[in-house]
C-alpha positions as CSV (number, residue, x, y, z in Angstrom):
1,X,-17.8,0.7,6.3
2,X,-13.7,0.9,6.1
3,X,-12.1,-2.1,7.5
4,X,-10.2,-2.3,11.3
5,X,-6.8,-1.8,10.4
6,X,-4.6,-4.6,10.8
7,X,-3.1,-5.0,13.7
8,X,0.9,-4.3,12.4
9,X,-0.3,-0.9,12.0
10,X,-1.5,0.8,14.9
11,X,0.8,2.0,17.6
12,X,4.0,0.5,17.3
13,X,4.9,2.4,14.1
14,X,3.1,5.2,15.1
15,X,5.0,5.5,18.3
16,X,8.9,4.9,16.6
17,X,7.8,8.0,14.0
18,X,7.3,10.0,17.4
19,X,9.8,8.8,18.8
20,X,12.1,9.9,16.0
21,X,10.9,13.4,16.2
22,X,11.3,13.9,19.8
23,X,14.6,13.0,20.0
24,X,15.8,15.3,17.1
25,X,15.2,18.3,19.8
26,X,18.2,19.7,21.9
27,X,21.4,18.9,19.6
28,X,24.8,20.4,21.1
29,X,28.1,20.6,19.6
30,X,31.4,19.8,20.7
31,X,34.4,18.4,19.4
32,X,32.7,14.7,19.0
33,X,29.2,14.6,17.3
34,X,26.1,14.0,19.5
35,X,25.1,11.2,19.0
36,X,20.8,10.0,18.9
37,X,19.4,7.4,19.4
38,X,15.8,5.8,18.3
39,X,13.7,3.2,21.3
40,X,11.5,1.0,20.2
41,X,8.2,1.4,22.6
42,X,7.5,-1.4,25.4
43,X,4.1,-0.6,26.9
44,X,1.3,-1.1,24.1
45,X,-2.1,-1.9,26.1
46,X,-3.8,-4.7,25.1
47,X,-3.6,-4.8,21.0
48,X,-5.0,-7.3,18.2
49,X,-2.1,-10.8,17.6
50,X,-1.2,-12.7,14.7
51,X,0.9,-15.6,14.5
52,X,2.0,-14.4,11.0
53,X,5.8,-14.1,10.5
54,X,6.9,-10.8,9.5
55,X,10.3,-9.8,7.4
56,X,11.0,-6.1,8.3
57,X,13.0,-5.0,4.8
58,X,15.1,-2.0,5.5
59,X,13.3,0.8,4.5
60,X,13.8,2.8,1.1
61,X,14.2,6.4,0.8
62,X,16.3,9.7,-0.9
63,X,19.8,9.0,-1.0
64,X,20.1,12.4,1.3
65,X,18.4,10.8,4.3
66,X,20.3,7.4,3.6
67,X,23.3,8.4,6.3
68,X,23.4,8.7,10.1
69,X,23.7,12.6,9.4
70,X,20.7,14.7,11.3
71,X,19.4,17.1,8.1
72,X,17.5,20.5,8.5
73,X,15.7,21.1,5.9
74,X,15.1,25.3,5.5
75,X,12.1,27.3,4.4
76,X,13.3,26.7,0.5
77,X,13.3,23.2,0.8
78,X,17.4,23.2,0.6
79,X,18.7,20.6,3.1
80,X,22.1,20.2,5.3
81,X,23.3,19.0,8.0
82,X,23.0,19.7,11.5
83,X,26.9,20.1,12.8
84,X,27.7,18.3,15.9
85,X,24.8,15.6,15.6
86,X,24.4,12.6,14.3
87,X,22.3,9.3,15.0
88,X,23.6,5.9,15.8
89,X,23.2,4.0,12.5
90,X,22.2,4.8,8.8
91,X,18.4,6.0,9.1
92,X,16.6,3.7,7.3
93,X,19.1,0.6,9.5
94,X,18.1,2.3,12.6
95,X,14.3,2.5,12.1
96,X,14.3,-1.2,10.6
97,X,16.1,-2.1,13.8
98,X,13.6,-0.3,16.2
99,X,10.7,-1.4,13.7
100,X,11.9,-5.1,14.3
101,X,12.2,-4.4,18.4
102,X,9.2,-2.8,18.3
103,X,7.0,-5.7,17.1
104,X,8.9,-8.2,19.2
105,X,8.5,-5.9,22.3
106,X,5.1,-6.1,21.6
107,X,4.6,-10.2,21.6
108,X,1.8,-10.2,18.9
109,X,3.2,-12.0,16.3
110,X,4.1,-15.9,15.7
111,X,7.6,-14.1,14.9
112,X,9.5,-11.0,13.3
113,X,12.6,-11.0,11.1
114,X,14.8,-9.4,8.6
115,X,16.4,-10.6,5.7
116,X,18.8,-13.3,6.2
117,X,17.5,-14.6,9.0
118,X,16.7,-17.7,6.9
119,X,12.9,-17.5,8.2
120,X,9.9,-17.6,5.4
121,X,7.6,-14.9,6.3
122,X,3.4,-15.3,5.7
123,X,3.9,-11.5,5.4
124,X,6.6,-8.4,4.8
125,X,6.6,-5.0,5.9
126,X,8.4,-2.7,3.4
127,X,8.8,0.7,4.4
128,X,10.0,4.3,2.5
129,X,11.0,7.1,4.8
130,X,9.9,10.4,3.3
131,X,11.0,12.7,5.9
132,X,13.2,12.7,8.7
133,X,14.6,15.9,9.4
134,X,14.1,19.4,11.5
135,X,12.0,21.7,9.2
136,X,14.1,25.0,10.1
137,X,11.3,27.2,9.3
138,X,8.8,26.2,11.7
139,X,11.1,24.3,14.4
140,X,9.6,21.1,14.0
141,X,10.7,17.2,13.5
142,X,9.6,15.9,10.8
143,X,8.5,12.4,10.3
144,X,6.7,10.5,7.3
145,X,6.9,6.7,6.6
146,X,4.7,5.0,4.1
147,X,4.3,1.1,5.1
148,X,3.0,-1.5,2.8
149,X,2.3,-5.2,4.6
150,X,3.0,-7.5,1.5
151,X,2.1,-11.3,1.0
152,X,5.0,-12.9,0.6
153,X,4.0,-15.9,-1.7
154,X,1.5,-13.8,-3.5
155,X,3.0,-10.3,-3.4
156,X,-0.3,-9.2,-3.0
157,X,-0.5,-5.6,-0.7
158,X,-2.8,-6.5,2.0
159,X,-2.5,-2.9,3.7
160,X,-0.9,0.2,2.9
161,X,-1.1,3.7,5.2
162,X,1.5,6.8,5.6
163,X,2.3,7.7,9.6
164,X,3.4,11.2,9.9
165,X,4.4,13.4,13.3
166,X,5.4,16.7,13.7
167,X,7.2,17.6,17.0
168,X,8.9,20.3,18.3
169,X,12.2,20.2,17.8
């Protein structure tokens, strides 16, 4: 019998990772960039609580997703940039930010931080962002993020998954 998973990691994350793909569809051009934005989901049905406190870390990942540039990636696996787009803040900032919203919107936790909020968490979600970009070849958004929930005293992982979507883009 597998376990239930823990309540951090059902639809909150889920939703952001579609969330991100939807909004990578309809980019237009002008002489500003677009610029897009990530929400952190509101409505979550009744859930499983905690009253752990949780330190969102900002997520890890490639130093070619690390910007607030929207990259296509094309059927050899080359990526650019998408001209005239853009999203709000440094990926891996703006999906610790909606993370962090996320879980707060969702009131099931004693509280939810980030670093140098001087708060010692029971537990800390540490994230890498594998994909997050248009896949040119097949017109979809691409999303993977791996999530680890970490003791903090003990450093011990208590759960680990990867959330992927693929939307059209």
């Amino acid at each position: 019998a597998q376990p239930a998973p823990h309540p951090l990691f059902r639809k909150p994350v889920i939703a952001l990772a579609l969330a991100a793909g939807v909004l990578l569809a309809g980019c237009g051009g002008g002489s500003a960039p677009t610029t897009y934005d990530l929400s952190a989901p509101r409505d979550f049905g009744r859930i499983g609580g905690s009253r752990a406190t949780l330190m969102v870390q900002e997520p890890t990942t490639v130093q070619a997703l690390d910007s607030d540039r929207v990259i296509v990636r094309d059927s050899s696996g080359a990526l650019s940039f998408l001209g005239g787009a853009q999203w709000a803040d440094r990926v891996p900032k703006l999906v610790q930010v909606r993370l962090i919203q996320t879980f707060e919107n969702g009131s099931r936790l004693g509280a939810v931080a980030r670093p140098g909020d001087r708060v010692t968490p029971e537990v800390q979600l540490l994230t890498d962002i594998r994909s997050f970009n248009i896949d040119a070849a097949s017109g979809m958004a691409v999303v993977e993020i791996t999530a680890k929930l970490v003791g903090d005293r003990t450093g011990d992982i208590r759960r680990a998954r990867m959330f992927s979507a693929r939307i059209p883009a």
